[in-house]
C-alpha positions as a Markdown table, in Angstrom:
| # | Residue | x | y | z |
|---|---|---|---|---|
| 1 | Unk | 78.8 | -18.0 | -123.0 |
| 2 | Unk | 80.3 | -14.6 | -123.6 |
| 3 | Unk | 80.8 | -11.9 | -121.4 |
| 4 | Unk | 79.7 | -8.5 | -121.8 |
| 5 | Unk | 83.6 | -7.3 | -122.0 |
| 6 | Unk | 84.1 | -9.8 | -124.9 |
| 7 | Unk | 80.2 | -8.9 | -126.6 |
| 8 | Unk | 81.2 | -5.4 | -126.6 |
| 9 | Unk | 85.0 | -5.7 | -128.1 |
| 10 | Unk | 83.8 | -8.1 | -130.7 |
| 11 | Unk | 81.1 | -5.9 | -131.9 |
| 12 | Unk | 83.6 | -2.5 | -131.8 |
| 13 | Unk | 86.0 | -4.7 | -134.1 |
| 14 | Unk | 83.2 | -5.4 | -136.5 |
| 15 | Unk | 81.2 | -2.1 | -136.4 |
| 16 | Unk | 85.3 | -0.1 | -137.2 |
| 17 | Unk | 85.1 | -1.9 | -140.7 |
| 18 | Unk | 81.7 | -0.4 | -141.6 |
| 19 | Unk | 82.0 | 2.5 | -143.4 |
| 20 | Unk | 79.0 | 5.6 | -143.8 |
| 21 | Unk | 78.0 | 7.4 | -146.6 |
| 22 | Unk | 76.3 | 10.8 | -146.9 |
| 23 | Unk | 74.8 | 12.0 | -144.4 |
| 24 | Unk | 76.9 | 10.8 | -142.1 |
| 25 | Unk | 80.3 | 12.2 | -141.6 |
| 26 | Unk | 81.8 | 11.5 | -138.5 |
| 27 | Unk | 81.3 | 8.1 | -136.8 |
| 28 | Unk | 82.6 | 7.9 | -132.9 |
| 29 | Unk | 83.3 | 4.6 | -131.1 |
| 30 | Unk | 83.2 | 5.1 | -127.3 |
| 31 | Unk | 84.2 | 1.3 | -126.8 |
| 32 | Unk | 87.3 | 2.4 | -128.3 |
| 33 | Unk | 88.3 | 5.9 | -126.7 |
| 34 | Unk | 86.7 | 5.4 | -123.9 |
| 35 | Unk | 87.0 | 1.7 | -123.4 |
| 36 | Unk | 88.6 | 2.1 | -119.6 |
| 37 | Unk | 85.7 | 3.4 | -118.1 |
| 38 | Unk | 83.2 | 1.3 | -120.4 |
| 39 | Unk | 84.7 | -1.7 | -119.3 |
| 40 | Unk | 84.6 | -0.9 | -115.9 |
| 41 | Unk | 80.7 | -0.5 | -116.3 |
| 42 | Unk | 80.5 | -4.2 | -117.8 |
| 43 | Unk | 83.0 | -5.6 | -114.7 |
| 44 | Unk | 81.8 | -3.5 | -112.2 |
| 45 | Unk | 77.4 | -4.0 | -112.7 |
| 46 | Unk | 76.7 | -6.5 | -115.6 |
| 47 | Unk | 76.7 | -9.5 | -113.3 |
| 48 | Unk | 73.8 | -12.0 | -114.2 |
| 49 | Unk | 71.2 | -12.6 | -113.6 |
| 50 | Unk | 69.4 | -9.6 | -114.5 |
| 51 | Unk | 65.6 | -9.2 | -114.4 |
| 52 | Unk | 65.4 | -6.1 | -116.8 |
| 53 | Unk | 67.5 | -4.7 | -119.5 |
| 54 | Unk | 66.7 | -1.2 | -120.2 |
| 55 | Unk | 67.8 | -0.5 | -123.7 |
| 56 | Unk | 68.7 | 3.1 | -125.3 |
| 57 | Unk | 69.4 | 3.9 | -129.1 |
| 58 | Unk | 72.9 | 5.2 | -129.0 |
| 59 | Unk | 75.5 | 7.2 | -127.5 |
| 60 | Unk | 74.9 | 11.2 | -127.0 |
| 61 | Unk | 77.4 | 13.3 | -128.0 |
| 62 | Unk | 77.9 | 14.7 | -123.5 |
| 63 | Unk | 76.9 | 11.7 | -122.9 |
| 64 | Unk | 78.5 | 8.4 | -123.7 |
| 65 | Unk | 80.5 | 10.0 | -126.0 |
| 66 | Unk | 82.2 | 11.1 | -123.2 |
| 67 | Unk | 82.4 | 8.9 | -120.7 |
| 68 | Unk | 81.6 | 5.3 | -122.4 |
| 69 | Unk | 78.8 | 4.5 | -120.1 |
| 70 | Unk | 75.7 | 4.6 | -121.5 |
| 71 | Unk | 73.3 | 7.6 | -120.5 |
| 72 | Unk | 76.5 | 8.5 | -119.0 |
| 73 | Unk | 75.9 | 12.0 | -117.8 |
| 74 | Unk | 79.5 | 12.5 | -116.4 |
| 75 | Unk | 78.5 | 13.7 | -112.8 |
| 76 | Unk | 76.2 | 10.1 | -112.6 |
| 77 | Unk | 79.0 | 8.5 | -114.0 |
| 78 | Unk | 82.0 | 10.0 | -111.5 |
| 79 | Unk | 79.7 | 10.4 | -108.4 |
| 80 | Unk | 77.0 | 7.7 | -108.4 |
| 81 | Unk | 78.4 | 4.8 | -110.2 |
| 82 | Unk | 82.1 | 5.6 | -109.2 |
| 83 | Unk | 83.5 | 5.2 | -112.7 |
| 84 | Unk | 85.7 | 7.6 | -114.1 |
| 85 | Unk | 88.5 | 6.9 | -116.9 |
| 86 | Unk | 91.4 | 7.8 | -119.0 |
| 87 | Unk | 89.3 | 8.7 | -122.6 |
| 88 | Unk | 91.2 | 9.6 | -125.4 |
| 89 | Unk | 89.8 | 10.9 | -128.5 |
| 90 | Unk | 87.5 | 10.1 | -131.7 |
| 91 | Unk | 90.1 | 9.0 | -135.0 |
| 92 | Unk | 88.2 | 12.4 | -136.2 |
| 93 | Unk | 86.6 | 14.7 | -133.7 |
| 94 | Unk | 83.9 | 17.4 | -135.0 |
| 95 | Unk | 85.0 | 20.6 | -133.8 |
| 96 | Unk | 81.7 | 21.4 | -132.3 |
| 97 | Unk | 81.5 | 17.9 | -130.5 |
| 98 | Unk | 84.7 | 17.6 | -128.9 |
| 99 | Unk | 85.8 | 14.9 | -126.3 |
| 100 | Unk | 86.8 | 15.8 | -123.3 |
| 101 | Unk | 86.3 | 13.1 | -121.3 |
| 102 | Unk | 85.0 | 13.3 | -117.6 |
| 103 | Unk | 86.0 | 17.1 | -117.9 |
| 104 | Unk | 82.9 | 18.0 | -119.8 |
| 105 | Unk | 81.0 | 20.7 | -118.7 |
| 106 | Unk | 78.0 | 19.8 | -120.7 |
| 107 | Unk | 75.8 | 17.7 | -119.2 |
| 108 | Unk | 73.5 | 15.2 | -121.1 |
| 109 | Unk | 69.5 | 15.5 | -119.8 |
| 110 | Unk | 68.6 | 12.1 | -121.3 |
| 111 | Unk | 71.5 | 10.7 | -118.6 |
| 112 | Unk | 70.9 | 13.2 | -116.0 |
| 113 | Unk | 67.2 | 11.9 | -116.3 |
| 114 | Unk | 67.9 | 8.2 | -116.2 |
| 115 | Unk | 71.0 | 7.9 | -113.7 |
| 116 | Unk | 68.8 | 10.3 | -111.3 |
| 117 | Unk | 65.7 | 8.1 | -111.3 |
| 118 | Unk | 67.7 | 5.1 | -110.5 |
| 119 | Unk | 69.8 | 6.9 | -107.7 |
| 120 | Unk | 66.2 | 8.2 | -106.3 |
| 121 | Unk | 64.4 | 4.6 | -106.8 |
| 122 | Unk | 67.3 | 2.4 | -105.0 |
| 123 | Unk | 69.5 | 4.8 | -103.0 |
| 124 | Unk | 72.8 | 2.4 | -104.2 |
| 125 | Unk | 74.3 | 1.5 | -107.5 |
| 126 | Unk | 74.6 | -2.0 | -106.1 |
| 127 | Unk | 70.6 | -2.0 | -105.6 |
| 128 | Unk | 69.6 | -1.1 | -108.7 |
| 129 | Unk | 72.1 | -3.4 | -110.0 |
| 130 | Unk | 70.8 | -6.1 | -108.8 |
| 131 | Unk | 67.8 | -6.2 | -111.3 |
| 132 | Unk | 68.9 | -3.7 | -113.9 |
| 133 | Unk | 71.2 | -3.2 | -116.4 |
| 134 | Unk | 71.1 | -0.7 | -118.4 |
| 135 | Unk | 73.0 | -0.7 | -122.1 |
| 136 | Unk | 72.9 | 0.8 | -125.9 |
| 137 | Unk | 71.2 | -1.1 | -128.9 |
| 138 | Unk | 74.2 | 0.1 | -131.0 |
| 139 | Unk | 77.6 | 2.0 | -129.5 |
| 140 | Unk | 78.2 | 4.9 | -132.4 |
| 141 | Unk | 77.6 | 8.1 | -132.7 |
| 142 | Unk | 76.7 | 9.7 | -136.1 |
| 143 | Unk | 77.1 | 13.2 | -136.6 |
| 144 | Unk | 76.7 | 15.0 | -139.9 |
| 145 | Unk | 78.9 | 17.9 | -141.0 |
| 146 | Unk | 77.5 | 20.5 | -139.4 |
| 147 | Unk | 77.6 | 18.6 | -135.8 |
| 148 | Unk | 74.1 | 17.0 | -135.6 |
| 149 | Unk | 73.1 | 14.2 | -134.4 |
| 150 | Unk | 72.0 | 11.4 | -136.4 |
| 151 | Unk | 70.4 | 8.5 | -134.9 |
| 152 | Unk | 70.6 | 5.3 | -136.5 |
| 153 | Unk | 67.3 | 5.1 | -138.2 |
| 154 | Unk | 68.3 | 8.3 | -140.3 |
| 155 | Unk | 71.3 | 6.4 | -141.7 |
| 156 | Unk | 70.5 | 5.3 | -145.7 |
| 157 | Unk | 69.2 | 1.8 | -145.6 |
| 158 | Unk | 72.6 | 0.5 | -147.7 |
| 159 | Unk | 74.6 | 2.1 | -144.5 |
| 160 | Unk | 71.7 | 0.7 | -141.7 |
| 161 | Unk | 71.5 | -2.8 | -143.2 |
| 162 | Unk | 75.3 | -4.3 | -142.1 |
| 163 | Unk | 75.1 | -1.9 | -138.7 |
| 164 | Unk | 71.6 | -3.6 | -137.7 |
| 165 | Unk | 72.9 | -7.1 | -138.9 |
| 166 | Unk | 76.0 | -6.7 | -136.0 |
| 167 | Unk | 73.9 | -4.9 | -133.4 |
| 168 | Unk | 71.4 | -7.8 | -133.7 |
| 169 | Unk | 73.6 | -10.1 | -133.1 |
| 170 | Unk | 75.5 | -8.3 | -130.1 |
| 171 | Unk | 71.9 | -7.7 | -128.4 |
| 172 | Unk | 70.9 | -11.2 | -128.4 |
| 173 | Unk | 74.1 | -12.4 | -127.1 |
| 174 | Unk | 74.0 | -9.2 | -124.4 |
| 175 | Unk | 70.4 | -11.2 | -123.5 |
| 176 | Unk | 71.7 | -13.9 | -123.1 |
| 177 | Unk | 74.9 | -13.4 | -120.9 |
| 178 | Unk | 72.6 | -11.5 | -118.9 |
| 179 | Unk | 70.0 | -13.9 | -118.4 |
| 180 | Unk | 67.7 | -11.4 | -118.7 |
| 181 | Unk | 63.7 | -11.9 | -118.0 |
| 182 | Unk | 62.3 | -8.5 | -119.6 |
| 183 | Unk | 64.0 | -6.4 | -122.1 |
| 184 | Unk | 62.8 | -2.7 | -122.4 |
| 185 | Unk | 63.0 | -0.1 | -124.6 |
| 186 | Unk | 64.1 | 3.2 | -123.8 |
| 187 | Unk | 62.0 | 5.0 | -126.6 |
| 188 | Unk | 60.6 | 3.4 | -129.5 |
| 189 | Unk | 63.6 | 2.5 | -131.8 |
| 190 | Unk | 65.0 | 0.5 | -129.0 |
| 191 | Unk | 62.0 | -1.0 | -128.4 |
| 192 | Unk | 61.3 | -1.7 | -131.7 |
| 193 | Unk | 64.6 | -3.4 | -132.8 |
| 194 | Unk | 64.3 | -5.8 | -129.4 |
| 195 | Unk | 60.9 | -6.8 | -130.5 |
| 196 | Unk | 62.4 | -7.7 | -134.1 |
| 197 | Unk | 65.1 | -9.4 | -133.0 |
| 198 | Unk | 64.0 | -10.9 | -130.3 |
| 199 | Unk | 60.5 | -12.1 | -131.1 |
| 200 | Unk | 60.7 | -15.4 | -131.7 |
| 201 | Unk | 63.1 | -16.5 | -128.3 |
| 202 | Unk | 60.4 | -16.2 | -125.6 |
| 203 | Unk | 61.7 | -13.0 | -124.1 |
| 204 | Unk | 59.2 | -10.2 | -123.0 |
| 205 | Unk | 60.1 | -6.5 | -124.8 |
| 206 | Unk | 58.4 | -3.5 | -123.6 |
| 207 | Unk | 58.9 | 0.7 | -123.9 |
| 208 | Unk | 59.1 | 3.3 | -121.4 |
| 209 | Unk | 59.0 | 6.9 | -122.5 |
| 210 | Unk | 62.4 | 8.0 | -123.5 |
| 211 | Unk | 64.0 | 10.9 | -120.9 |
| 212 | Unk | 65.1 | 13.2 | -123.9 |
| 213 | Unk | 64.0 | 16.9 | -123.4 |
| 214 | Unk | 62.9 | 16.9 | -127.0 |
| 215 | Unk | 60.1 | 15.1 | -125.7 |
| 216 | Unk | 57.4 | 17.3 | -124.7 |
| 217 | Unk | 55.7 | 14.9 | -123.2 |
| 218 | Unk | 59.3 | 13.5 | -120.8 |
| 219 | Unk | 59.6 | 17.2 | -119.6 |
| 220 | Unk | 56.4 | 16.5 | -117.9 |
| 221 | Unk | 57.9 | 14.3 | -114.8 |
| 222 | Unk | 59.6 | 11.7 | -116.8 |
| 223 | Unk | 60.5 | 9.7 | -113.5 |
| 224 | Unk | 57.2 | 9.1 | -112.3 |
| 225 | Unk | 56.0 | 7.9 | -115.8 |
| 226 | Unk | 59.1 | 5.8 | -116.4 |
| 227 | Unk | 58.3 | 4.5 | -112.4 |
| 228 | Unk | 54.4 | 3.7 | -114.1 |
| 229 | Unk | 55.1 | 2.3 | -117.0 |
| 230 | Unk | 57.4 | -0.4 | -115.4 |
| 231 | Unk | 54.8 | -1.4 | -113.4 |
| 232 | Unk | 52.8 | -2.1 | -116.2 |
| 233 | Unk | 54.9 | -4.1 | -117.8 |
| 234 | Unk | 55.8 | -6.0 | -114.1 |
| 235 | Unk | 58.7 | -4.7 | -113.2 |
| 236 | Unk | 57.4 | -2.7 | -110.3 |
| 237 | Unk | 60.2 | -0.9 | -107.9 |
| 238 | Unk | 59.5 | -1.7 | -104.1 |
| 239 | Unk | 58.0 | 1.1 | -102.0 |
């Protein structure tokens, strides 16, 4: 069975001979730029078994697109999960999204959000670890020429088609190398795409609310709903 080291660099090879069309016009790869510290995420706290996979869309631009760690907020990254990495650069950087690694002064909510709920529900990395992991359905970032993000289910359905085929495949071997009981949506794409792929193999999905502050409805203590809606699907944190 694979690792997660060798799930992730198979899938940046194949995903770096895909090419995007309109709207799309830059593409980064944080497995690539930023593969140091995203590989010592995978050593450090992908360990099986897991008992829940909690599974976001795809990189944001201060967020894994900085650091390689998924929700990777850089403070959460440096101080709480005690990760921090040489990251070079995107093959073509937007000047209004620019890399700067673990010296990024933005900080990402959605990460912020995430990382601070886990640090608040099990005190330790190594606690929350124990149960969770927490990944990307696919690793690109889309922007389009003026800087925006584009999430994967705004790309044309000619450009979606081979991307979904290879992230498919990646998240079902990431399922299985993690030995994962429940997998769990971080929002509704995520969610959606584990239910479609993996339907048929016996393996609960669920969704939690996604911590984005576009959500109206995640502004309103997204901690305590994320804490609920686990329960509900039986993954309840210990008092």
């Amino acid at each position: 069975m694979s690792t997660l080291v060798e799930i992730a660099r198979d899938l940046s090879e194949e995903l770096s001979r895909l090419t995007f069309g309109a709207p799309v016009a830059y593409v980064y790869n944080p497995l690539r730029y930023a593969a140091e510290s995203h590989f010592q995420y995978l050593e450090r706290y992908s360990t099986p078994p897991k008992e829940v996979l909690l599974l976001g869309m795809n990189p944001g631009p201060w967020g894994m697109a900085q650091t390689g760690v998924p929700f990777g907020e850089v403070a959460a990254v440096r101080d709480w999960l005690r990760i921090e990495g040489e990251v070079g650069t995107p093959e073509v950087e937007h000047p209004k999204r620019p890399v700067t690694g673990f010296a990024c002064a933005r900080s990402e909510i959605s990460g912020r959000r995430l990382w601070g709920w886990a640090r608040s529900t099990s005190a330790t990395p190594e606690r929350f670890f124990a149960r969770f992991f927490v990944g990307n359905y696919c690793p690109l970032l889309f922007l389009d020429e003026g800087g925006r993000n584009l999430t994967p289910d705004r790309l044309p359905a000619a450009d979606r088609r081979p991307l979904e085929a290879a992230c498919d495949r990646a998240l079902e071997e990431m399922v299985d190398a993690l030995e994962v009981e429940l997998v769990v949506g971080v929002g509704a794409f995520a969610a959606n795409r584990a239910a479609a792929v993996l339907g048929d193999r016996g393996i609960r999905v669920g969704r939690i609310l996604h911590p984005s502050p576009a959500s109206p409805a995640a502004n309103r203590g997204w901690e305590e709903q994320a804490t609920k809606q686990l329960a509900a699907l039986g993954a309840a944190l210990p008092d």
